[in-house]
C-alpha positions as CSV (number, residue, x, y, z in Angstrom):
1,X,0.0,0.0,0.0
2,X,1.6,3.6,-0.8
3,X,0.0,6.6,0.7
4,X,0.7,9.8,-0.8
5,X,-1.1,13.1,-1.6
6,X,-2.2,14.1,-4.9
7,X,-3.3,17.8,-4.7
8,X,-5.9,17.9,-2.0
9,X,-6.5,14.1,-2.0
10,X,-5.0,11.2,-0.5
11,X,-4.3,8.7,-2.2
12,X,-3.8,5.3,-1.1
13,X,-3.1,2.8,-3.7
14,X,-2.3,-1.1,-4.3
15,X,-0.3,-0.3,-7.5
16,X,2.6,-1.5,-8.4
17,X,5.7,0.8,-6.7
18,X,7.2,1.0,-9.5
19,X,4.1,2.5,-12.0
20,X,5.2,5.3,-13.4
21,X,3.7,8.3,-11.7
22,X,2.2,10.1,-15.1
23,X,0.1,7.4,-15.8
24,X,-1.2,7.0,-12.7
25,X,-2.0,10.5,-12.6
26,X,-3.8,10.8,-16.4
27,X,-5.5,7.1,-16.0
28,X,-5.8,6.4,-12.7
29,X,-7.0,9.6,-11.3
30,X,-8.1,11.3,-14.7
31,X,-6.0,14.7,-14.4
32,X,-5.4,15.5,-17.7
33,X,-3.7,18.7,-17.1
34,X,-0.3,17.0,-17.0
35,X,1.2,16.0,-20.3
36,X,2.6,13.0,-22.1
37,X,4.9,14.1,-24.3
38,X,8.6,12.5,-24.8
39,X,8.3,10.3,-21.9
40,X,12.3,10.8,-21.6
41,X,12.5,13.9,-19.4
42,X,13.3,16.1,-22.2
43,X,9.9,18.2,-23.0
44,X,8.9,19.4,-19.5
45,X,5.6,18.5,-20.6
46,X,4.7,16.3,-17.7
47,X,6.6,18.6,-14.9
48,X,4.8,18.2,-10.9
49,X,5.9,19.6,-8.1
50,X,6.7,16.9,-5.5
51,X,6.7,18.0,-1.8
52,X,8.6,16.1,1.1
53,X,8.6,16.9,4.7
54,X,11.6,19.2,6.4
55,X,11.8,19.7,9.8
56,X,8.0,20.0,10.0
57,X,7.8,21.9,6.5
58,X,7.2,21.2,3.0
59,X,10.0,21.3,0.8
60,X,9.0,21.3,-3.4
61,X,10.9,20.6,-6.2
62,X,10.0,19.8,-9.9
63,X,9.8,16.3,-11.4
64,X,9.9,15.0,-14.7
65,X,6.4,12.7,-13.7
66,X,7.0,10.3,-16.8
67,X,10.0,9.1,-15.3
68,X,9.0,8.7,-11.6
69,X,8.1,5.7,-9.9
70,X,5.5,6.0,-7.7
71,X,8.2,4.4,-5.1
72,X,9.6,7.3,-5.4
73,X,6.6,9.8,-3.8
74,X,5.9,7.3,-1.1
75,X,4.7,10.2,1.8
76,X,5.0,12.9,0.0
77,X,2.7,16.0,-1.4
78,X,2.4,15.7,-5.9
79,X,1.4,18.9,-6.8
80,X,-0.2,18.7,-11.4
81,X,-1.5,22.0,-12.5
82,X,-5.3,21.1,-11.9
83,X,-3.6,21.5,-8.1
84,X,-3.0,25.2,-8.4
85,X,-6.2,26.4,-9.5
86,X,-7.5,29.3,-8.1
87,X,-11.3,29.6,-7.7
88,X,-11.4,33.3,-7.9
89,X,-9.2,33.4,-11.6
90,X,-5.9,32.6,-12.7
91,X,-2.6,32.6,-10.6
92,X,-0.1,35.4,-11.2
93,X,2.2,32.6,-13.2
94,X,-1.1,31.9,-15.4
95,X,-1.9,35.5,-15.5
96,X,1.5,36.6,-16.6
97,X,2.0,33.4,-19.5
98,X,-1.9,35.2,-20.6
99,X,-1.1,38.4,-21.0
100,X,2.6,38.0,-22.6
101,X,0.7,35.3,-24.8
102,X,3.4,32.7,-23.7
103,X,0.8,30.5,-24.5
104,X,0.0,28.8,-28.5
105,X,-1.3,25.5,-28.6
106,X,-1.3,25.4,-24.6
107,X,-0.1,21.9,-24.8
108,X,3.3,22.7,-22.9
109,X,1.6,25.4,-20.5
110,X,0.8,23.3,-17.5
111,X,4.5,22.2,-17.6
112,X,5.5,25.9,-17.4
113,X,2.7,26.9,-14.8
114,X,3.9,24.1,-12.7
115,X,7.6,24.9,-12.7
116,X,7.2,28.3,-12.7
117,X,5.2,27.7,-9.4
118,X,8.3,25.5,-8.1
119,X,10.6,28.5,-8.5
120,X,8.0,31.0,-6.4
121,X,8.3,28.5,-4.2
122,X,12.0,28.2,-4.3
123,X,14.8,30.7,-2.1
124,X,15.7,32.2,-5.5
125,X,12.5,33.8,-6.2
126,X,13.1,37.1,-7.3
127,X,16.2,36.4,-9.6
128,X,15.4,36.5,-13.0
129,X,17.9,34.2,-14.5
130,X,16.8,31.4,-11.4
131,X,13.3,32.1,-12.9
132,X,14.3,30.8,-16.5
133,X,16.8,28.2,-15.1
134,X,13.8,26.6,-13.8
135,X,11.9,26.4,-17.0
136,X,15.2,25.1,-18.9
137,X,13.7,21.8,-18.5
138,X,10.2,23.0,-20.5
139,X,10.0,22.7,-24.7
140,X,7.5,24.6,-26.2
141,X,7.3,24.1,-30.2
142,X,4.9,27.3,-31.1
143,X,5.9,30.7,-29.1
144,X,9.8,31.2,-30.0
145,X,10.4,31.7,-26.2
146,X,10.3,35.3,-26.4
147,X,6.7,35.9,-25.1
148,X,7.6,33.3,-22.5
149,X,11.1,35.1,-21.2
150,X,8.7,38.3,-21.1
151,X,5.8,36.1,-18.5
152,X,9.0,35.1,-16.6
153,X,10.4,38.4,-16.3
154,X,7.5,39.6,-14.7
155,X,7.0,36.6,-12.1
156,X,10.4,37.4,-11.1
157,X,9.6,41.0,-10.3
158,X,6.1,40.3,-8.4
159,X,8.1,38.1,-6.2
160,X,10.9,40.7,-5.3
161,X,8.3,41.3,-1.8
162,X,7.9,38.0,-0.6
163,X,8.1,37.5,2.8
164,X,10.1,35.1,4.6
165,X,7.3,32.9,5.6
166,X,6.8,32.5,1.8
167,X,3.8,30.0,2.1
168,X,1.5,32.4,3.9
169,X,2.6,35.2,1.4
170,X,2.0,32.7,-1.4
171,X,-1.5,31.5,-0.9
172,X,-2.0,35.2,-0.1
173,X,-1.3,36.2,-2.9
174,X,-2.9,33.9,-4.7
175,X,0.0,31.7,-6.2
176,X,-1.3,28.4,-4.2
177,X,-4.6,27.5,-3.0
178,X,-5.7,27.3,0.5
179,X,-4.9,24.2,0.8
180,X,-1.3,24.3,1.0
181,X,-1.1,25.5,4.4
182,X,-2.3,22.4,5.9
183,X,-0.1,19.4,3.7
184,X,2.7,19.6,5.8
185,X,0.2,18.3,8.5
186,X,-1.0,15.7,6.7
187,X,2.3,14.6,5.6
188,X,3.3,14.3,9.1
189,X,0.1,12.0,9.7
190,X,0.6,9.6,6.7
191,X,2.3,5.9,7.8
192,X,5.5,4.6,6.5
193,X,4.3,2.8,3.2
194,X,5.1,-1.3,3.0
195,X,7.2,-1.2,-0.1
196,X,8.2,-4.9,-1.2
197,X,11.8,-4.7,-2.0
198,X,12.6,-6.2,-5.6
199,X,16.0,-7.8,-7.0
200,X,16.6,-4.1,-9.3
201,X,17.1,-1.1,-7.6
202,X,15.8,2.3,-8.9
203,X,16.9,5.7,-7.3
204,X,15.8,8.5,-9.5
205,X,14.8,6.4,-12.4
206,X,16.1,8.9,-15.1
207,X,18.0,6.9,-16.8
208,X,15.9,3.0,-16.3
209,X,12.5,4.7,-17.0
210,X,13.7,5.8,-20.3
211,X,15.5,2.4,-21.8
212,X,13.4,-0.1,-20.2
213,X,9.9,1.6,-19.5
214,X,7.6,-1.3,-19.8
215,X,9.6,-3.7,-18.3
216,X,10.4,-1.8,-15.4
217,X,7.2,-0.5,-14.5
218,X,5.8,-4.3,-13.8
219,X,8.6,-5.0,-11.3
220,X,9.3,-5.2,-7.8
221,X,12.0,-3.1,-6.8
222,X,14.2,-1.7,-4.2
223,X,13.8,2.7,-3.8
224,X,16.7,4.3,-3.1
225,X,16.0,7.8,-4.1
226,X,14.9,9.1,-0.5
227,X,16.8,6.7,1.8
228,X,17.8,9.2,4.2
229,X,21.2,6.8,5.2
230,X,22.0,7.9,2.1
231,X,21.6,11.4,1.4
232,X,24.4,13.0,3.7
233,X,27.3,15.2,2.1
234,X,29.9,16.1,4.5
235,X,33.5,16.3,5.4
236,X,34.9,13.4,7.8
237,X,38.6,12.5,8.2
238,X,40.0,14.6,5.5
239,X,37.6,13.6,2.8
240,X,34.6,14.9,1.0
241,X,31.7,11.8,1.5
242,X,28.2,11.4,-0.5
243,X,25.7,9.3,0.0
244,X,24.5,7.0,-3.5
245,X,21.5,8.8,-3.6
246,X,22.5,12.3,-3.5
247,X,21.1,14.1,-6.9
248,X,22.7,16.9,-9.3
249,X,20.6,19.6,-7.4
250,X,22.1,18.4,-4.2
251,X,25.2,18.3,-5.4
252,X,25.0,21.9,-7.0
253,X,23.7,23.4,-4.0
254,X,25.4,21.4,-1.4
255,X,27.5,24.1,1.1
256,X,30.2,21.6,1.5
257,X,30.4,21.5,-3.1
258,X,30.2,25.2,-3.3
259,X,32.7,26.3,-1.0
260,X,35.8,24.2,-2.8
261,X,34.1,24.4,-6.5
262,X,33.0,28.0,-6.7
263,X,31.9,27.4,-10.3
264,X,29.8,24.5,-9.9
265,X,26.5,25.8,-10.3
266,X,27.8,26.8,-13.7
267,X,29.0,23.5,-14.7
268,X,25.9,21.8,-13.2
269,X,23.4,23.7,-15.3
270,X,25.1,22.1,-18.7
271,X,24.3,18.4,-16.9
272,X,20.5,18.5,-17.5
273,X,17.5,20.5,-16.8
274,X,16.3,20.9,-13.1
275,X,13.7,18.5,-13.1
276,X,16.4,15.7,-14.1
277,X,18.9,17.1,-12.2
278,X,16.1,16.9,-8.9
279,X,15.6,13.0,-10.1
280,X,19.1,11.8,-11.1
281,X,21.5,10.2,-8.3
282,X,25.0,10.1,-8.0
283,X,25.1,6.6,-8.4
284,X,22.5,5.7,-10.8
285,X,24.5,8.1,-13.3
286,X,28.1,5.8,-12.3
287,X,25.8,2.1,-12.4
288,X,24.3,3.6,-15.9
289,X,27.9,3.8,-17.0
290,X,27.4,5.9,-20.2
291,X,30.7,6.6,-22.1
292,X,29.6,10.6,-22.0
293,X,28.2,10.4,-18.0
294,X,28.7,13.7,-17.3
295,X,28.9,13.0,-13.2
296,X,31.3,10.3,-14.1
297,X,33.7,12.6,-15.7
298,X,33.4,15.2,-12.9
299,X,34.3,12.8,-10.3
300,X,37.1,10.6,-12.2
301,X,39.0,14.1,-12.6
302,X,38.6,14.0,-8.9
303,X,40.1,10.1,-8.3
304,X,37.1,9.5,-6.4
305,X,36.4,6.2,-4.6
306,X,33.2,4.0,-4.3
307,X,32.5,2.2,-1.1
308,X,30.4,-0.9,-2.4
309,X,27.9,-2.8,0.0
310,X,26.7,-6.3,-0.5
311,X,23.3,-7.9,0.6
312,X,25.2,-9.3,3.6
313,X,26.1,-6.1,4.7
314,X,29.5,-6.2,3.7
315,X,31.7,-3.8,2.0
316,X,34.2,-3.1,-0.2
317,X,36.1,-0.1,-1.7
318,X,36.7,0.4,-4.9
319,X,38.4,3.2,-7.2
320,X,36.0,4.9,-9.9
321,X,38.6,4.7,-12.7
322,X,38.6,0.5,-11.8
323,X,34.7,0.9,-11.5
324,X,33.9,1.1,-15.6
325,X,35.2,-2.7,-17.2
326,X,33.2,-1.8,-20.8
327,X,30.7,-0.7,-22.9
328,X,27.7,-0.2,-20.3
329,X,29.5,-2.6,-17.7
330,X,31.2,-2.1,-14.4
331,X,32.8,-3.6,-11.7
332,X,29.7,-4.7,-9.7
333,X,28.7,-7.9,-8.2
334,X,25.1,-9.6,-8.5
335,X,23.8,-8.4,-4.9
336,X,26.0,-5.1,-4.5
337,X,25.2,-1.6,-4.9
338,X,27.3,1.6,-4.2
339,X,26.6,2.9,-0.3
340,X,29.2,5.9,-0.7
341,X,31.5,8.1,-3.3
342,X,34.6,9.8,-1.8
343,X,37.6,12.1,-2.5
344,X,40.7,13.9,-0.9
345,X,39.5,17.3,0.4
346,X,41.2,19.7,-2.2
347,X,44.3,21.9,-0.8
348,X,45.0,25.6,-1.3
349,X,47.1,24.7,-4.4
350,X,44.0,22.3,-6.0
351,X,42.4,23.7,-8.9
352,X,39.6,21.9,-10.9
353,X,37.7,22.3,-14.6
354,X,35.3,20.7,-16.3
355,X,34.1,21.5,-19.9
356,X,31.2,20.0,-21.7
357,X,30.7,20.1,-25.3
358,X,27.2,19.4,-27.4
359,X,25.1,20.5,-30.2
360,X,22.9,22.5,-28.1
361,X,24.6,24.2,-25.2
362,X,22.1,23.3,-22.6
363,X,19.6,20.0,-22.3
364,X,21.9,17.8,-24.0
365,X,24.0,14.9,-24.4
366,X,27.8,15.9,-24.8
367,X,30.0,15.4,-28.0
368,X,32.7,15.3,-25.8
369,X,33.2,16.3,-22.1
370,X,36.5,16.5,-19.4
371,X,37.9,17.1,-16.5
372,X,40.5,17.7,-14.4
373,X,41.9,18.3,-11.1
374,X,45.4,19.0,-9.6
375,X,47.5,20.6,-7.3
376,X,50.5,22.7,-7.8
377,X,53.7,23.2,-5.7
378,X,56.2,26.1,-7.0
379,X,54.3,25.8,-10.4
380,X,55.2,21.9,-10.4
381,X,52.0,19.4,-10.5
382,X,52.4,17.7,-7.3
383,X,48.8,15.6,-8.3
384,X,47.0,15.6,-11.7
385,X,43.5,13.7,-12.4
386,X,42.2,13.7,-16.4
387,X,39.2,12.2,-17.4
388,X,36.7,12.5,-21.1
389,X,33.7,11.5,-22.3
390,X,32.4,10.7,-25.3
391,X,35.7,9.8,-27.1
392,X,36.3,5.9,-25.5
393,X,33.3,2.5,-24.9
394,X,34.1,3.9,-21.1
395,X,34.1,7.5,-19.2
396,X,37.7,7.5,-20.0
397,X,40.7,8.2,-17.3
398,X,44.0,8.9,-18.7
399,X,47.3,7.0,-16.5
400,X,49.6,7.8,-18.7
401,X,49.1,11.1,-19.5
402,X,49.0,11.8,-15.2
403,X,52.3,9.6,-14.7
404,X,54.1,12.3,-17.4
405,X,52.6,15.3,-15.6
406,X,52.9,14.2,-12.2
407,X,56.2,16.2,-10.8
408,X,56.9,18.3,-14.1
409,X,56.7,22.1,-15.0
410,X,53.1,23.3,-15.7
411,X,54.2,25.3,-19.0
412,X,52.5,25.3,-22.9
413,X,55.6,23.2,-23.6
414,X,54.8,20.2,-21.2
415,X,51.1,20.6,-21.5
416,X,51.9,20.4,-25.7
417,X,53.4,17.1,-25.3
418,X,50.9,15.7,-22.7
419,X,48.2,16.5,-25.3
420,X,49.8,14.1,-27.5
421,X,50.1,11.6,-25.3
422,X,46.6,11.7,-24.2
423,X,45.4,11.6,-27.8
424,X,47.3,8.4,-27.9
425,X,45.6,7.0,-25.0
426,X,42.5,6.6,-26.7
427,X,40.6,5.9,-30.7
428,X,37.5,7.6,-30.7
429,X,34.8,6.2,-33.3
430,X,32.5,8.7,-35.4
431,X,29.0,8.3,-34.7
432,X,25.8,10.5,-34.4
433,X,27.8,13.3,-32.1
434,X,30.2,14.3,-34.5
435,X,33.6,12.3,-36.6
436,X,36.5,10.5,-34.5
437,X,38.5,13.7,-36.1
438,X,36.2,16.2,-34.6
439,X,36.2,14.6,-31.2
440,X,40.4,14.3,-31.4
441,X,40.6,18.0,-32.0
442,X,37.9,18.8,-29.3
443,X,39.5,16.6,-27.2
444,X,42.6,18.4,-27.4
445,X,41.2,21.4,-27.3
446,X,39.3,21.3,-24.2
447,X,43.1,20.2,-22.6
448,X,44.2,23.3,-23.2
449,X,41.2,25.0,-22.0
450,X,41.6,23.4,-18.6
451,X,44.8,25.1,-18.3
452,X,44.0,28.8,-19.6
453,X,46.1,27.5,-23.4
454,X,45.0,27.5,-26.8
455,X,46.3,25.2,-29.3
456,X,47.9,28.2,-30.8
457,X,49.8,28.9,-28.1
């Protein structure tokens, strides 16, 4: 039995945990208001705001609902667009997409009414580029964007008076309903659901939802997403831990992330849109083990390591350049999954990159990404960490290019002859992302670019 609310209803329901959430919404409980459209996270289309309870308050963020297991919303608030009506006339996110006429064949509008209501319900409410960011994840095939960037512009302004008890100020002002001001109550009073655990494991189901929909939707499973044992980030014994099922967004806005990767909110945003980036965990994106894994890149320029648990309890540690064996196959055991990623806490001296590379800037799968990470002593790399994607059957860690950095001048002349040795490291294959000769020279190019060189230099 899961228990959950669905707007102003609860819902309890025999399902199978791992239904996807959409189409218990449009054909269970008949709300058409939320879309199908992709059914791979890409469109926004089918965006809900899903609420959990904080320290006795609910905390919303957007989800991509054709990807999400209704394991996943076990005791928690699911917020479609038929959920923010206002009796008395449209909301000021509705009222704004009306009069800017951000609105054409209205078929990607609730998506955009529902994450526009995430972000007024966000701490970032009155900043305009926060605004868009949090429709990045929302396709609309009619307006241009234009009329829509105009709607946004003006949300973000009626929210620059927003009180700190932004709830009460919310329903107020007539951006939620009544109703809202009572779910954390009745989040608190809804039981633990009885979840049978299955042999596969799902944690944000971003990536399983997508390749094997059908299958996985008529299975028991194991949840991961919200096991709180597993969503800690924090600094013990001279290393920076994360729990498997920390997400992107957690990662992007963790304190701990921020405060030694000052640009990380700018390199997050080119992962995926916030909707994926609220779904997708740390591990599922390693376990996936796509060539172009854009979190496996980031943390194999750190030399992260993966503490692995078996069903007996038992662990083992493993590094994440040992972790990927081949094409889409890694280095765990029939029972295991990953408990914990770690790394060294970065030095004064450390400095860190990463560069991502795709057809469209934004909301899109790289031609070729990298990474790196090292630490300098009088100008000499003490450490050195180089991963790629996109360019090897594997997110790609280069040995030998590290073991002729590692104690050497950093200087265009070294960093010239370390680019060919990393181009010898690998043989990338042409294929729908661009030629083997394209990806060479990009991957070449974004060397240099991680240290401040051209290749004309």
């Amino acid at each position: 039995m899961i228990q959950f609310i669905l707007n102003n209803k609860k819902i309890k329901t025999n399902k199978s945990a791992s239904t996807i959430l959409l189409d218990f919404i449009r054909e269970d409980q008949h709300l058409q208001g939320t879309k199908s459209g992709c059914r791979e996270g890409d469109c926004g289309a089918c965006t809900v705001l899903v609420g959990s309870l904080v320290k006795n308050k609910t905390e919303y963020k957007s989800m991509a609902s054709c990807l999400t297991p209704l394991g996943n919303i076990a005791g928690k608030h699911v917020v479609t667009v038929e959920g923010l009506n206002n009796k008395n006339g449209l909301t000021p996110v509705q009222h704004a997409l009306d009069e800017h006429a951000g609105t054409q064949c209205g078929f990607c509008t609730p998506g955009f009414v529902v994450s526009l209501t995430g972000h007024a319900l966000s701490k970032n409410f009155a900043k305009y580029d926060e605004a868009i960011n949090s429709v990045a994840g929302n396709i609309c095939r009619c307006t241009g964007y234009k009329s829509i960037e105009r709607a946004v512009k003006d949300i973000a302004d009626g929210l620059k008076n927003k009180s700190e008890n932004s709830l009460d100020w919310l329903i107020e002002h007539k951006y939620l309903p009544d109703y809202f001001s009572d779910i954390a109550n009745q989040l608190a009073e809804i039981k633990s659901s009885e979840i049978t655990e299955g042999k596969i494991i799902i944690g944000g189901g971003s990536d399983l939802y997508v390749r094997k929909a059908d299958e996985t939707s008529d299975t028991d499973a194991t949840f991961y997403l919200n096991r709180q044992e597993l969503k800690e980030i924090k600094e013990e014994n001279g290393y920076i831990k994360s729990g498997a099922s920390i997400t992107a967004n957690e990662i992007m806005h963790s304190e701990i992330f921020n405060k030694y990767f000052p640009k990380i909110q700018q390199w997050f945003k080119l992962i995926s849109s916030e909707q994926i980036r609220n779904m997708g965990t740390i591990a599922g994106n390693f376990v996936n083990a796509s060539p172009i894994g854009d979190l496996s890149i980031f943390f194999l320029a750190l030399n992260s390591e993966l503490v692995i648990k078996n069903e007996e309890g038992n662990t083992r540690t493993t590094a994440l350049n040992k972790f990927f064996r081949g094409y889409k196959t890694t280095d765990l055991k029939e029972g295991e999954h990953i408990e914990e990623i770690w790394f060294k806490i970065p030095d004064n001296n450390f400095r860190f990159n990463f560069e991502k590379v795709s057809k469209r800037t934004y909301l899109d799968i790289a031609s070729v990404n990298s990474a790196v990470s090292y630490t300098l002593e009088k100008n000499i790399f003490k450490e050195i960490h180089i991963s790629a994607g996109g360019i090897a059957p594997i997110p790609k860690y280069f040995e030998q290019t590290r073991k002729y950095l590692s104690g050497k001048e950093l200087n265009k002349e070294n960093i010239k002859t370390a680019s060919d040795i990393l181009l010898s490291e690998v043989s990338p294959i042409s294929d729908i992302r661009g030629s083997k000769e394209y990806k060479s020279l990009l991957l070449k190019q974004l060397f240099f670019v991680h240290f401040e060189l051209t290749n004309e230099n």
